[in-house]
C-alpha positions as CSV (number, residue, x, y, z in Angstrom):
1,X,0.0,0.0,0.0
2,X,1.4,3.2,-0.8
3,X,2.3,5.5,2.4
4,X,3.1,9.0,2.9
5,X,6.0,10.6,4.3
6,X,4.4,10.1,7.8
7,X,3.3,6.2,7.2
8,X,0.1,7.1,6.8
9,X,-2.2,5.7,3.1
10,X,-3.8,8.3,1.2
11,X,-7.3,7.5,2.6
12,X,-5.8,7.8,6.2
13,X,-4.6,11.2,5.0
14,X,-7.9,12.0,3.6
15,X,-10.1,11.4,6.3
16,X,-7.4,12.8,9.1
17,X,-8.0,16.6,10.8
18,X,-7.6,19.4,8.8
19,X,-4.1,20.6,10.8
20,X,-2.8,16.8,10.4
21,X,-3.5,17.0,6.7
22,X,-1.5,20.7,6.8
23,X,1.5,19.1,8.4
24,X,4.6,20.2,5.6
25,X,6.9,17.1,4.4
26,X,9.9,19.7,3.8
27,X,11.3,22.8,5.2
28,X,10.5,25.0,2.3
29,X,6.7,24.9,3.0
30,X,6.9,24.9,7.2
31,X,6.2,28.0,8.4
32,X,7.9,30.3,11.3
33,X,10.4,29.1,13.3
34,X,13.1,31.2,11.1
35,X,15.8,31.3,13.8
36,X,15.9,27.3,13.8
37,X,14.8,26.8,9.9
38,X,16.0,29.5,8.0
39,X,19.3,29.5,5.1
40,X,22.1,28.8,7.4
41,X,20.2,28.2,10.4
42,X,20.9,24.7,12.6
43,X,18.3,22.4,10.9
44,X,18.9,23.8,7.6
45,X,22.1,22.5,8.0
46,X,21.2,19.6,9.6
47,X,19.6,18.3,7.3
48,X,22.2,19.3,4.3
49,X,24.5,17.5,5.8
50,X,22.4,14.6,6.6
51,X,23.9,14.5,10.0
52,X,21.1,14.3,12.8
53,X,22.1,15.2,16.7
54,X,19.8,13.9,19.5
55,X,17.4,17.0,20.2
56,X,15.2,18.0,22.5
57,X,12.5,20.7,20.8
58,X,10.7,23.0,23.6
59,X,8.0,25.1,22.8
60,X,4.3,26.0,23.3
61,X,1.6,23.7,21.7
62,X,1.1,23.7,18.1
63,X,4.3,25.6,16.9
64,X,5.5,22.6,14.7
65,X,8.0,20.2,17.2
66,X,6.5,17.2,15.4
67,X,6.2,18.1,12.0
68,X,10.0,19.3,12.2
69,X,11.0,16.0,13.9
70,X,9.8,13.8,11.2
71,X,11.2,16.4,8.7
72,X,14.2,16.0,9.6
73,X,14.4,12.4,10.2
74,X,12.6,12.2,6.9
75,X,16.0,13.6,5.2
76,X,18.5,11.6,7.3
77,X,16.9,8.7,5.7
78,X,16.5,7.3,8.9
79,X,14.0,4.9,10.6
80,X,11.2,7.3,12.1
81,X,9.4,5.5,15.1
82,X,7.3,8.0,17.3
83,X,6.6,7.1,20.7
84,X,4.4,8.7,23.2
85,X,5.4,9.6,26.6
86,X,1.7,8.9,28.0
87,X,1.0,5.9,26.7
88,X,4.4,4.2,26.8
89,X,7.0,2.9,29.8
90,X,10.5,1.5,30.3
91,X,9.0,-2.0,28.3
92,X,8.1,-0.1,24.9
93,X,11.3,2.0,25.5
94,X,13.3,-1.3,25.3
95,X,11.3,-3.1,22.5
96,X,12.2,0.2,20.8
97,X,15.9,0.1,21.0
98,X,16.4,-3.5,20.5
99,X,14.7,-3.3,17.1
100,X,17.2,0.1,16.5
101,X,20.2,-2.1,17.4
102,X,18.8,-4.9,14.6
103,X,18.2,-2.2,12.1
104,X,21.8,-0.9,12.7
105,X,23.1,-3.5,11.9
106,X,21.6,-3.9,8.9
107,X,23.1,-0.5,8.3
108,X,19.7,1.7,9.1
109,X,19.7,4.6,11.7
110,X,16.4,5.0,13.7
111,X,15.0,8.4,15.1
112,X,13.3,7.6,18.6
113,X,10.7,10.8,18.6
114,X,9.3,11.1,22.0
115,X,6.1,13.1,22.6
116,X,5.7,15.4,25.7
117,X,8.6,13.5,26.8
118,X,8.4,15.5,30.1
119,X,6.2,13.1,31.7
120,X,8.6,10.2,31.8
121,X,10.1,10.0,35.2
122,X,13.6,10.1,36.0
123,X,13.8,6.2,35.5
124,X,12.7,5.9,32.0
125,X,14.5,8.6,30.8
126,X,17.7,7.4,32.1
127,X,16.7,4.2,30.2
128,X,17.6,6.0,26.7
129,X,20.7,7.2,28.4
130,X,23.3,4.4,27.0
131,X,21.7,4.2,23.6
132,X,21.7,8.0,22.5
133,X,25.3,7.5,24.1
134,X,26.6,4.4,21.9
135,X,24.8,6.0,18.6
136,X,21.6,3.2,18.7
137,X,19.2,5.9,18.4
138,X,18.3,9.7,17.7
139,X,16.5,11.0,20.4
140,X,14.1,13.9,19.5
141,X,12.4,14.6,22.2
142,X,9.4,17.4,22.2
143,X,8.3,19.3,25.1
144,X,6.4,22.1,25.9
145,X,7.9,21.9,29.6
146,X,11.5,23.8,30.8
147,X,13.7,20.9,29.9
148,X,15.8,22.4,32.7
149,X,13.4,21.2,35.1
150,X,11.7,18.4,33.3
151,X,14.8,16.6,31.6
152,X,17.3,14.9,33.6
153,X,20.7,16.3,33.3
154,X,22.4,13.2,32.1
155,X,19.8,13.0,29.4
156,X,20.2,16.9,28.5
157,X,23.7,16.7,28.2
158,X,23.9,14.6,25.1
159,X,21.1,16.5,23.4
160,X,20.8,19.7,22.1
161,X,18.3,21.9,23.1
162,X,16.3,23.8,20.3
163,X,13.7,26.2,21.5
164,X,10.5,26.7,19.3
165,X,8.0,30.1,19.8
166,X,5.0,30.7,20.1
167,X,3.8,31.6,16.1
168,X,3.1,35.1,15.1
169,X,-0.2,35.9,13.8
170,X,1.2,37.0,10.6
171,X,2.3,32.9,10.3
172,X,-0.8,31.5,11.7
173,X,-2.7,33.5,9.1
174,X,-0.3,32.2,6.0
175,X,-0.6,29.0,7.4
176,X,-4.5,29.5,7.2
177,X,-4.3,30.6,3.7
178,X,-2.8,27.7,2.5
179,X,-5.2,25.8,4.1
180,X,-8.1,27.3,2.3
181,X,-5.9,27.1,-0.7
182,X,-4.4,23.8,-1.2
183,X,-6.5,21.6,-3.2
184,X,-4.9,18.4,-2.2
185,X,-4.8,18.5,0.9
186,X,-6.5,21.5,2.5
187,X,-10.1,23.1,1.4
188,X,-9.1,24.8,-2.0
189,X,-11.6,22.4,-3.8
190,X,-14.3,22.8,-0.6
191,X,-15.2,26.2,-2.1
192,X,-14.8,28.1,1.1
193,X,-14.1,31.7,1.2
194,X,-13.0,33.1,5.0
195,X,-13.7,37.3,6.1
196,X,-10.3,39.2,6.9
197,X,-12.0,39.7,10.6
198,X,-12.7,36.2,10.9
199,X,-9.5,35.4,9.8
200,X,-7.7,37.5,12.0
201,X,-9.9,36.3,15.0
202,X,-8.8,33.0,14.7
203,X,-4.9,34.0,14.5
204,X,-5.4,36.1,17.3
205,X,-7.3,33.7,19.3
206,X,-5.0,31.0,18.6
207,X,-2.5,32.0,21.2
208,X,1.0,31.3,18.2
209,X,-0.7,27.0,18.0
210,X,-1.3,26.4,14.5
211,X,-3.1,23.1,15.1
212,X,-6.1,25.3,17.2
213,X,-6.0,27.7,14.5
214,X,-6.3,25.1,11.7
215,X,-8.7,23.5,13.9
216,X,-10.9,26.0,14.2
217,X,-10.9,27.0,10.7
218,X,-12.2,23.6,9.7
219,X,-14.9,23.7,12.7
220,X,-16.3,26.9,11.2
221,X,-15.9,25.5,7.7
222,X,-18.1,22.5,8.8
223,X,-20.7,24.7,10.8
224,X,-21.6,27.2,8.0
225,X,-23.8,25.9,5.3
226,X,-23.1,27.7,1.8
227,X,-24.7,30.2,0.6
228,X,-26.9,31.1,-2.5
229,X,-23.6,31.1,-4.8
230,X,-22.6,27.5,-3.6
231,X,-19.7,29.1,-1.6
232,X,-19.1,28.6,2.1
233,X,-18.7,32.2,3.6
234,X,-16.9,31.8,7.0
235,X,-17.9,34.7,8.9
236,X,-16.8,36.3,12.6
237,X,-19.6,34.7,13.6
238,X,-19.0,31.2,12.9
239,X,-15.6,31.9,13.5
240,X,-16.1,32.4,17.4
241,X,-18.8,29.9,17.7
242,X,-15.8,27.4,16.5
243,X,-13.3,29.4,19.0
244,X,-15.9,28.7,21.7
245,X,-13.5,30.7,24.2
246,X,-10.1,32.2,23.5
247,X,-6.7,29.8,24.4
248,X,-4.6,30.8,27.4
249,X,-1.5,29.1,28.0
250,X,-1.2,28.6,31.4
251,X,-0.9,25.8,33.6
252,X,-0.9,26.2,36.9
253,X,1.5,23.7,38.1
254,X,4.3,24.8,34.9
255,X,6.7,26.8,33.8
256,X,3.8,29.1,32.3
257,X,2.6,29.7,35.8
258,X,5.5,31.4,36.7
259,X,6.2,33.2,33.9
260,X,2.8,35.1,34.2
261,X,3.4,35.5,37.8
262,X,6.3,37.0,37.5
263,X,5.2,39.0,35.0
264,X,2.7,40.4,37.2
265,X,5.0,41.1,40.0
266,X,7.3,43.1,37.9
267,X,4.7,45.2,36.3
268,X,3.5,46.0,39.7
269,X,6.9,46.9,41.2
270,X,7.7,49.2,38.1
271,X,4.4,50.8,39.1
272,X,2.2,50.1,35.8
273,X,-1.2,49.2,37.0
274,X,-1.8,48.4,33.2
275,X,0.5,45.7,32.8
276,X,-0.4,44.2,36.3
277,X,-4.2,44.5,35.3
278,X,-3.4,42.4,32.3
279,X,-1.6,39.8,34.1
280,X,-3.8,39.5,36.7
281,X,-6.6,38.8,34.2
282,X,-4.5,36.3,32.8
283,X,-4.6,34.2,35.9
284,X,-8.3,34.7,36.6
285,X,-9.7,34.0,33.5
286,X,-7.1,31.0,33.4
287,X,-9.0,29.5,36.4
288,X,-5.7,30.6,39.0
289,X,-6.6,30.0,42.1
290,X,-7.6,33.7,43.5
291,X,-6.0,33.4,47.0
292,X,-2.9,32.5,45.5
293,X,-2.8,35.8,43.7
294,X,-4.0,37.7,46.8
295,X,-0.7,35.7,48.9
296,X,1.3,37.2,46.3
297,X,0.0,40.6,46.7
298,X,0.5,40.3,50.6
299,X,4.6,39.1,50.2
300,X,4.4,42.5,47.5
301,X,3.0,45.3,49.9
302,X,6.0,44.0,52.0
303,X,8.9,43.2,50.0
304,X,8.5,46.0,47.3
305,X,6.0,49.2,48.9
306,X,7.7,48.7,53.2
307,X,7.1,51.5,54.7
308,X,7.1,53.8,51.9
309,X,2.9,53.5,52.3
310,X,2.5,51.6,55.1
311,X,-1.0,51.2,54.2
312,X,-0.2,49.0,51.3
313,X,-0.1,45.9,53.8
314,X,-3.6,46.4,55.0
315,X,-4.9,47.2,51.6
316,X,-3.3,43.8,50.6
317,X,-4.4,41.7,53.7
318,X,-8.0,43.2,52.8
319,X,-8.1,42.0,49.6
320,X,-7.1,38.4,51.2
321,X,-9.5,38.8,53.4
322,X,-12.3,39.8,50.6
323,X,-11.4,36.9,48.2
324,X,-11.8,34.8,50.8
325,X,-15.0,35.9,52.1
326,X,-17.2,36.2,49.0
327,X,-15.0,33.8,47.0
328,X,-15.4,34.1,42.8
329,X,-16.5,35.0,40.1
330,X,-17.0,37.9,42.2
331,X,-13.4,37.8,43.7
332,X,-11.9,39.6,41.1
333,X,-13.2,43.2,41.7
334,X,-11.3,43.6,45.2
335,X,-8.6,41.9,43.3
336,X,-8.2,44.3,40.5
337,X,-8.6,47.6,43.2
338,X,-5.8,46.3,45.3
339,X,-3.9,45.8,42.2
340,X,-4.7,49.4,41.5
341,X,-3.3,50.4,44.4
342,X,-0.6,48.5,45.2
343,X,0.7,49.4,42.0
344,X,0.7,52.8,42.0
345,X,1.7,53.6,45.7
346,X,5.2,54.5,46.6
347,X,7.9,51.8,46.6
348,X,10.9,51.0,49.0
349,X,12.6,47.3,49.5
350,X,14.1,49.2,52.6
351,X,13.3,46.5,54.9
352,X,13.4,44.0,52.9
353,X,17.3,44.6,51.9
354,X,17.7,45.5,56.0
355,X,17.0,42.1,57.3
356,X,18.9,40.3,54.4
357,X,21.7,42.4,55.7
358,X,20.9,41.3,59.4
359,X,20.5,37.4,58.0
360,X,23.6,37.7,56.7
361,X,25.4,38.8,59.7
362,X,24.0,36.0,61.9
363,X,25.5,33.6,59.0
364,X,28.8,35.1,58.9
365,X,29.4,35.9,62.9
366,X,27.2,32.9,64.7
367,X,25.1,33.9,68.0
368,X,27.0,36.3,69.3
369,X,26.2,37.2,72.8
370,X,23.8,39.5,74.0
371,X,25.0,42.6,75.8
372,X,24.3,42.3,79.0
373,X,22.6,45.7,80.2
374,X,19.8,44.7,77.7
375,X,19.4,41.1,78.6
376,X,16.0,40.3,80.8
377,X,16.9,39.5,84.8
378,X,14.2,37.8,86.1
379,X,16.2,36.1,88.9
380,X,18.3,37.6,92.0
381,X,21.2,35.3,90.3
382,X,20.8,37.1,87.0
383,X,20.9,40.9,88.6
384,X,23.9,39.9,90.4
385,X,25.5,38.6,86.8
386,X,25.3,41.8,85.6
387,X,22.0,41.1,83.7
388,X,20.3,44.5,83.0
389,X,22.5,46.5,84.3
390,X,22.9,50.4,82.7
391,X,19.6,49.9,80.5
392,X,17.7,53.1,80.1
393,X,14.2,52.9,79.9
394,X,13.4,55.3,76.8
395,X,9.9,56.3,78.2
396,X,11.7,58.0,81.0
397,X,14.4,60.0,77.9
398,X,12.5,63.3,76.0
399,X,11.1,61.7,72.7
400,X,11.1,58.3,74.4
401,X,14.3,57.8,72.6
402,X,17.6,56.4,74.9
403,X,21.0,56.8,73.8
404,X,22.1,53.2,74.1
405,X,23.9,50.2,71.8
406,X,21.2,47.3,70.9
407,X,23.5,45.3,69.1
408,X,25.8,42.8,69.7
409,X,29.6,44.4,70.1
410,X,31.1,43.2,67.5
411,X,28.1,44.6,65.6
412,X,28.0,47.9,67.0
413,X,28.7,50.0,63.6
414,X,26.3,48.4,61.8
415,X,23.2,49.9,59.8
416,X,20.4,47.7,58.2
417,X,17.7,49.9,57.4
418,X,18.4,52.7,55.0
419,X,14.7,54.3,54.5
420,X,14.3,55.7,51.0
421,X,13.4,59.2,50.2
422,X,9.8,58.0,48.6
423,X,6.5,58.3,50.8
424,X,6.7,57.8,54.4
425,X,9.9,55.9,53.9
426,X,11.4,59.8,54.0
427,X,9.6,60.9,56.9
428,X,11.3,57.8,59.1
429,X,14.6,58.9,57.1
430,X,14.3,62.2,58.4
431,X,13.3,61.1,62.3
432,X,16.3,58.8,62.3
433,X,19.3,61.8,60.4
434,X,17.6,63.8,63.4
435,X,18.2,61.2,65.9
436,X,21.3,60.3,64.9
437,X,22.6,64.2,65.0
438,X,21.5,64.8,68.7
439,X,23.3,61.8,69.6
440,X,26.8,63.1,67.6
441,X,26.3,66.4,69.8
442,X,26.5,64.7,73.5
């Protein structure tokens, strides 16, 4: 029977998805990835040279990690056996590299690809170890995962590590276009004509993953019935009812999670309340967990605003409190006012940076003893020890302020907190130069 490029028959190709049908069988029709594909680029000459290294392709969904695997094994005339890390263990993983060590020998490479290869623990991974080591097989592995985290470091070692992006909407619409052009294999014989706006609102909505977008655009072909002319017209309308609901790549227990988080922690402490409005939407309408976002805010007000509004920390703790009282969809409004504000107060890490100073002193110097004439003397022994002895009491000194050493001795010279001149932060600033000059005059 004949096969395609991807051992599928024509009538497997025919009835297969739209984006399956889409998938290029070269480099010159794949589309975006330039930095990895382009003239000169590494699998351009890759596959020149017909020289495959074990990779490991990390990238969002739908941005083309299989279709460039079997691309590329496809011109190292090389055995192509996919294998998926959901489905498969340590058993398949071994029926796969003996039958690579009989084909070697009868002078036949074989490219292992592994899907999502991120979800084999560490001891199947380590069972490819000694056969991408000794040349059995080419490992592609794809993963939409930080291989930092995901891979183990053996295993990353001996593969190279290419990383795909997320697809502009310029490529996801040229990538559309060909769909509704290509007679073979796309809808160019399906008379089907698609609106600019609902084209763009599927590239747009698509979040950069081809296979949604091409997806989509074959849900919306099927739900439109043609009109008077004979001709399908896609509309915005159809287009969103195939959408259903816009993509957001996040995952709550991955590396997208953190990104976002840290996105909106940054555009908070560079006081945009834009950028942290945008991220914060991002994790609600992702389905984040709300008090999670609100813990985040509380560790802010502290770390980043200190006492340069010390308000900020009761704003934030009221929020907490807020989400957790009336809970969502609701939850969002004192949300997005505390963001408001916690954005646009006045910042200072001042005491923040003042007890990593301290922490680092206890580190460097140990428990160093406490002077005595501030230590507590409960006991007749501990008065007679010296215990107490010399403190001043600063309620009974003008300002309530005593003129007397609080740290350890070795210690004495030492300054942790250095207030800011920004919000109250200056006020305390100015209380404490004042303090510090009455006590350089007695």
């Amino acid at each position: 029977m004949e096969m395609d490029l991807f051992g599928k028959s024509p009538k497997e190709m025919k009835n297969a998805p739209l984006a399956e049908r889409m998938r290029p069988s070269a480099l010159k029709g794949f589309i975006g990835q330039e930095h990895l594909v382009g003239e000169g680029r590494i699998l351009d000459r890759v596959i020149k040279r017909g020289e495959l290294p074990s990779l490991i392709l990390w990238g969002p969904p739908g941005t083309g990690k299989t279709t460039l695997a079997r691309i590329v094994a496809e011109a190292s005339k090389a055995d192509f056996v996919e294998f998926s890390a959901v489905l498969s263990g340590v058993k398949e993983i071994r029926e796969v590299i003996k039958a690579a060590r009989d084909s070697l020998q009868r002078g036949r490479k074989t490219v292992l690809f592994v899907d999502e290869i991120h979800r084999f623990n560490k001891s199947q991974q380590d069972a490819f170890l000694h056969s991408v080591e000794d040349g059995t097989i080419t490992l592609i592995g794809a993963t939409t995962e930080n291989p930092s985290f995901e891979i183990n470091a053996p295993l990353l070692s001996r593969c190279k590590v290419l990383v795909l992006e997320a697809l502009s909407d310029e490529s996801i619409k040229k990538i559309l276009n060909d769909a509704l052009s290509d007679k073979e294999r796309g809808l160019g014989n399906m008379k089907a004509e698609v609106t600019e706006e609902a084209l763009g609102f599927i590239a747009d909505s698509s979040a950069g993953d081809a296979r949604s977008a091409l997806n989509s655009l074959e849900a919306a072909f099927m739900i439109t019935e043609p009109g008077a002319d004979g001709v399908k017209h896609i509309t915005l309308e159809a287009a969103t009812e195939a959408m259903q609901k816009k993509m957001l790549l996040y995952d709550k227990s991955d590396e997208e999670h953190y990104n976002v988080i840290s996105a909106f922690i940054k555009s908070m402490r560079g006081s945009d309340p834009d950028g942290a409005l945008y991220w914060l939407a991002r994790m609600i309408e992702a389905g984040e967990d709300p008090l999670f976002i609100a813990r985040r805010m509380v560790i802010f007000a502290s770390e980043d605003i200190g006492n340069a509004d010390p308000r900020a920390i009761m704003v934030a703790n009221a929020v907490k409190d807020s989400v957790d009282f009336i809970g969502m969809p609701e939850g969002w409004i004192p949300l997005a006012q505390g963001v408001c504000y916690l954005a646009t107060a006045a910042k200072s890490n001042a005491s923040y940076m003042a007890y990593l100073e301290a922490a680092d002193d206890v580190k460097k110097h140990g428990a160093l003893r406490v002077p005595l004439h501030i230590r507590n003397a409960p006991t007749k022994l501990m008065k007679g020890l010296g215990y107490g002895k010399g403190y001043k009491y600063p309620h009974n000194f003008k300002d309530a302020v005593a003129e007397q050493d609080y740290l350890p001795d070795e210690l004495k010279s030492r300054r942790y907190y250095k207030p800011t001149d920004r919000g109250y932060d200056a006020q305390i600033a100015k209380m404490m130069k004042e303090r510090a000059e009455k006590k350089e005059k007695k």
